[in-house]
N, C-alpha and C positions, 0 to 999 in steps of 0.2 A: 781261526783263519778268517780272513778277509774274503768280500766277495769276488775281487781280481785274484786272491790267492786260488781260491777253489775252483774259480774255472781257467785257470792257468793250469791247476793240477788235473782237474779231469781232461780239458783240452790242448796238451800240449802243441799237437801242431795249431792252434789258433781260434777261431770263433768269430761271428757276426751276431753278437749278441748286444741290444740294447737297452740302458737302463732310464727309464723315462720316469717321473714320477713316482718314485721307488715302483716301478712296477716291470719288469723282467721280461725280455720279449726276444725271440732269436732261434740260430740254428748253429749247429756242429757238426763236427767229425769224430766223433770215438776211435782210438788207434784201434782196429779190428772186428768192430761191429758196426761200423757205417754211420747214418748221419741221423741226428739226435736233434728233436726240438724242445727249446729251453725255456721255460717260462718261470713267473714266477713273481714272489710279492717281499721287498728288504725294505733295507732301512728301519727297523723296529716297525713300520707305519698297519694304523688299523687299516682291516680290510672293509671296506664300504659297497654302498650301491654300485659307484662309480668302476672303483677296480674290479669288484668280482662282474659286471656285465660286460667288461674288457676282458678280460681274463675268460672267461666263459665261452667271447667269442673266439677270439683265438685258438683254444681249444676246438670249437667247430670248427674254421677255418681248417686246423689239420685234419681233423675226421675228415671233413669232405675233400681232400685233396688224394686220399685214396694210397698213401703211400706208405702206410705202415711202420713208418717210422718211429721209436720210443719217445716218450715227452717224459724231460727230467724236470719236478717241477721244485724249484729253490724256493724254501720257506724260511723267513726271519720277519718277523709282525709284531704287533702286538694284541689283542682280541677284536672282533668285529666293534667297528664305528659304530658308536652309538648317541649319533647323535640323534635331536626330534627330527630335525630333515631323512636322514637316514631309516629312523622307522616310521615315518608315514608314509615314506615309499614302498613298503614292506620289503626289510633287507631280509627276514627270514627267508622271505621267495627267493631274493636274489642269492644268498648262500645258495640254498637248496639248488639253487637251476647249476652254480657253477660247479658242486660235488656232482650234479648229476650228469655235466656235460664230461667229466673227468669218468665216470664211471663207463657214459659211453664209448669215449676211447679207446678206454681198457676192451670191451664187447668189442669192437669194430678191428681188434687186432693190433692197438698201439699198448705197448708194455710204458703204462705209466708209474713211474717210481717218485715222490718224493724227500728230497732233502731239508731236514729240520739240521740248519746249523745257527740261527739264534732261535729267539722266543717266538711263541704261539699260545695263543688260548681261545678258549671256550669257541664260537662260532666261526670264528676265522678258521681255528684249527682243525676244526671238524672240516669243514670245507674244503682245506687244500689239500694238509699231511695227510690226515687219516682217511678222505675220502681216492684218494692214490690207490693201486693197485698194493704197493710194497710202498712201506716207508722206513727209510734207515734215517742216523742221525749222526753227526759231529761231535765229541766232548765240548762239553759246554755250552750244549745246546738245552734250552729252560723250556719243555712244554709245560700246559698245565690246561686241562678239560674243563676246568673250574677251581676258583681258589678256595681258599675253605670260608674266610667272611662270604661270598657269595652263594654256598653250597648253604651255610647257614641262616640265611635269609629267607632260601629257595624251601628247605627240609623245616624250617622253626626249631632246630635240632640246635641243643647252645656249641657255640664253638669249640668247647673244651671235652664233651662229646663228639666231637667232629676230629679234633686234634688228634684223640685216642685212637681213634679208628683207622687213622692217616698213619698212626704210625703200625697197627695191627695188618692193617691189608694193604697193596698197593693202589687198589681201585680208588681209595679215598682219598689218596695223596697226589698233590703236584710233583715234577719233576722228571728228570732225564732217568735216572736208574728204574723210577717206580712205571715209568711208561715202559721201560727195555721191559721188566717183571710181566706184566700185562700182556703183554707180546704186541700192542701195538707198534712196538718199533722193531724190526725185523732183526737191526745189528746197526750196532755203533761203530763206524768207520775207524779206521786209524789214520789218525789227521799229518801221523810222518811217515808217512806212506805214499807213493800216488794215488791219485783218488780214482783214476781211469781202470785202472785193473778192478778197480771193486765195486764198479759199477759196472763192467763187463760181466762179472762174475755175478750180479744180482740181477742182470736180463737174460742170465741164462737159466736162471729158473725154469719150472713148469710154467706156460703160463696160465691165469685163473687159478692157480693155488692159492687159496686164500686161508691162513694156517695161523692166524690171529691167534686162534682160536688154542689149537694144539700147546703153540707157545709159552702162551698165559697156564695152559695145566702146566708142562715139564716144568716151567722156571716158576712155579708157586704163586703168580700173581692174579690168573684167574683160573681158580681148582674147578670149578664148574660150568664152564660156557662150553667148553666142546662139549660135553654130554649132552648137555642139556638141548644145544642146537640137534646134534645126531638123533636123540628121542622128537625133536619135534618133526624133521624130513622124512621119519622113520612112520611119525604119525600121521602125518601127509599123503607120502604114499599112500598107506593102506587105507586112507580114506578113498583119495580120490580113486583105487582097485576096485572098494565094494561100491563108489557111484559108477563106476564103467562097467560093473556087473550088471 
């Protein structure tokens, strides 16, 4: 789907939604749930200094307007800009501030959800999709946390060691099924569908359930993170009980 199809489809009665520099700026109407602000980074294009301190703002701009309105946030990139301009500004900070501006939203009582319907990688992706409250995706949509020549550079670990592994667990692997396996992706839309009912249908979740975790055990792709998380809050507690003792 195209980016007119998709917001044709979630917003049928219309939209004031702007596409500047591939960079996604606006607001809506959801049929039944009320008005929705739209952000968001297409065009294949990396995400840089530039967009993510835009982007970041905007996001504050709705936090401090105090309206509680959801932010849907449309992802199609390609990995954080990397060029020398880009990291002697330190883009690491600037990711970090716009996942954290996204985070606060979510706290301050905006149900942020984003949409993966083309590509994403490594720091971009961290940044918009998965830094989201909920993140669903489109068929055909190509995440990747890291590819495996990059994982191989990173680990000294030879690619054909890496390959294996990609194909043994999900965690090692790029892609749209291996990320659904993982549970970072919540649910894969159906693209002949309207898209309004199920995005309806994903803001009416609990909000703050954050069930990453759960997911990746049921569906095989990570057998161990919710445990593992549960023993540490569990360790937590009881610490900070015998410091308040």
């Amino acid at each position: 789907m195209t980016l007119d199809d998709i917001l044709a489809s979630l917003f049928p009665g219309g939209s004031d939604i702007d596409v500047t520099a591939a960079m996604i700026a606006g607001k809506a109407v959801l049929p039944g749930a009320g008005p929705v602000h739209v952000l968001g980074i297409t065009q294949g294009q990396p995400l840089g200094v530039d967009e993510a301190i835009v982007l970041a703002g905007r996001v504050i701009e709705i936090v401090r307007s105090g309206d509680r309105a959801p932010i849907l946030f449309l992802v199609d990139s390609s990995s954080q800009r990397m060029s020398r301009r880009d990291e002697l500004l330190g883009l690491s900070e600037y990711l970090s501030h716009l996942a954290k501006a996204l985070l606060l939203a979510e706290a301050e009582g905006h149900r942020t959800v984003a949409l993966l319907y083309g590509g994403s990688a490594a720091g971009a992706f961290i940044a918009t999709a998965l830094a989201a409250g909920t993140l669903v995706a489109l068929p055909g949509a190509h995440p990747a946390v890291m590819d495996l020549p990059s994982m191989a550079r990173v680990t000294k670990l030879p690619i054909d060691v890496l390959k294996a592994k990609a194909e043994a667990t999900p965690v090692f692997a790029p892609g749209l099924e291996n990320m659904v396996q993982t549970g970072g992706i919540h649910v894969v839309w159906d693209e002949n569908a309207p898209l309004a009912p199920q995005l309806a249908a994903v803001l009416q979740r609990p909000q703050g359930q954050d069930d990453r975790g759960r997911l990746g055990a049921e569906r095989g792709g990570r057998r161990k993170a919710a445990e593992l998380a549960e023993r540490v809050a569990v360790a937590a507690a009881l610490d900070r009980g015998s410091q308040d003792g």
